[in-house]
N, C-alpha and C positions, 0 to 999 in steps of 0.2 A: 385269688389267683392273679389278677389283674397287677393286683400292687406290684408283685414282683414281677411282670413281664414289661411293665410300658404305666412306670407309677404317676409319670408326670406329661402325659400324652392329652394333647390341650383340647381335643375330642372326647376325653372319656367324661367330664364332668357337665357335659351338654346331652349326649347321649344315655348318661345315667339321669340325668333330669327328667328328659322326654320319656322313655320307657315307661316312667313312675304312672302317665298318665294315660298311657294308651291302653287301649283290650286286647287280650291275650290275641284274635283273632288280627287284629294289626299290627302285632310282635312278629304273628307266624311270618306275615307277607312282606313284611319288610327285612325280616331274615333270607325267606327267599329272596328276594332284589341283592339284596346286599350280598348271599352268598353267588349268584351269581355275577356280580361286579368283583368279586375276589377271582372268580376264574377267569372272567375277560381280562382283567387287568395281570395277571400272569399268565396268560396266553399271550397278550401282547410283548411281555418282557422279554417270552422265549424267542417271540419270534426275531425281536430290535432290543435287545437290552437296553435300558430305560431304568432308572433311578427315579424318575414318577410315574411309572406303570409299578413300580414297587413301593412306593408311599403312598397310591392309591389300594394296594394288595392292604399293607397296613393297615390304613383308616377301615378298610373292610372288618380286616380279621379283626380286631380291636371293637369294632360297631357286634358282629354279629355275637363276638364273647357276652357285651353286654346285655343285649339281646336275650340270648339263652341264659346266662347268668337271671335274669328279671323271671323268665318262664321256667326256673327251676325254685327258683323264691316261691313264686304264686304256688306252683304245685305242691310245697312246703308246706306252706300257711292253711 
């Protein structure tokens, strides 16, 4: 899914690293953080539109795909 939304996105290949190594219960809470920095950072945009309050939305939604991407693997395996 990744590949075709954001295939050369200079976060996705640090982020797929790290996951490889952490526990599922470290996936969860950092998905919470993160999907909470996806809302701040578009609340912020609505409020001042902002071009890095939406490359911060980005890195978000990109981190927590791979994120859940990783805790749909394990539950796979």
């Amino acid at each position: 899914m990744l590949d075709k939304v954001w295939p050369d996105h200079p976060l996705r290949p640090r982020a797929e690293k790290r996951v490889k190594h952490l526990p599922a219960a470290d996936l969860l809470d950092w998905a919470d953080v993160t999907g909470s920095s996806v809302a701040q950072a578009l609340s912020r945009h609505r409020n001042q539109a902002s071009g890095q309050a939406l490359a911060e939305a980005v890195d978000g939604v990109l981190t927590l795909a791979v994120l859940v991407q990783e805790l749909v693997d394990r539950d796979r395996a």
